[in-house]
N, C-alpha and C positions, 0 to 999 in steps of 0.2 A: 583503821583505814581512814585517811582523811582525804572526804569528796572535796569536788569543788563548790566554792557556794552556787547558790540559786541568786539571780541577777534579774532574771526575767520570766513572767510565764504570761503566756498568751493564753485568750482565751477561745475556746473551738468547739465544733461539734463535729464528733468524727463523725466517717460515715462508713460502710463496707466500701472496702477495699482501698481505705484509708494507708498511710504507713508515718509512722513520727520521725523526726530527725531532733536530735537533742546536741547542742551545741556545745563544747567546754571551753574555756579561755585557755588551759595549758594542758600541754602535752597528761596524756594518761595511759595506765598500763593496762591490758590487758582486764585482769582484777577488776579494776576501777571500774572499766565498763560495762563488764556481768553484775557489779554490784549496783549499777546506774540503772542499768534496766532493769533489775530484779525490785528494783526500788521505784519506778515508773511504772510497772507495770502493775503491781503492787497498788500504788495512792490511785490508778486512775482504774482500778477494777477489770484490767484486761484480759483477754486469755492469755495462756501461756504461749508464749514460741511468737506473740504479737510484731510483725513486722516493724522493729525500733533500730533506728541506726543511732551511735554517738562516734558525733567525732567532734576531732582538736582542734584547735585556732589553724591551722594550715588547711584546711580541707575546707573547699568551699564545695553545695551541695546547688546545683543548679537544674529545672526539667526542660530539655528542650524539647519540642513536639516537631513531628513530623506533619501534623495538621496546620492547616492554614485555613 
C-alpha cells in the first residue's frame, strides 16, 4: 500500500477531549485510512478507538461555535 507522503506536521499538545484531523492531498480508499490511523495512532502513543478523522483534498474541516 502506498500512503501519501508527509508534507507537514504541526506541533501540539493534546489535551482530554482533544480529537485530530489528518489531511491528504488525493483522494483515498477506505484501506488507506484505517492504515493512516493505525499508523497515527501508533507513532503518537494513543489509545485505541482515539478520535482521528482523515480526510481528502475535497473536504474541508471547519468548528463553528454557538458561543459568542
Amino acid at each position: 500500500m502506498s500512503l501519501p507522503d508527509v508534507t507537514e506536521i504541526q506541533r501540539w499538545a493534546l489535551q482530554p477531549g482533544d480529537r485530530l484531523i489528518v489531511s491528504t492531498d488525493r483522494e483515498i480508499s477506505m484501506a488507506e485510512v484505517e492504515e493512516i490511523k493505525a499508523r497515527v495512532i501508533a507513532a503518537l502513543v494513543l489509545p485505541a478507538g482515539f478520535p482521528l478523522l482523515v480526510t481528502g483534498p475535497s473536504v474541508n474541516v471547519e468548528v463553528v461555535s454557538g458561543h459568542d
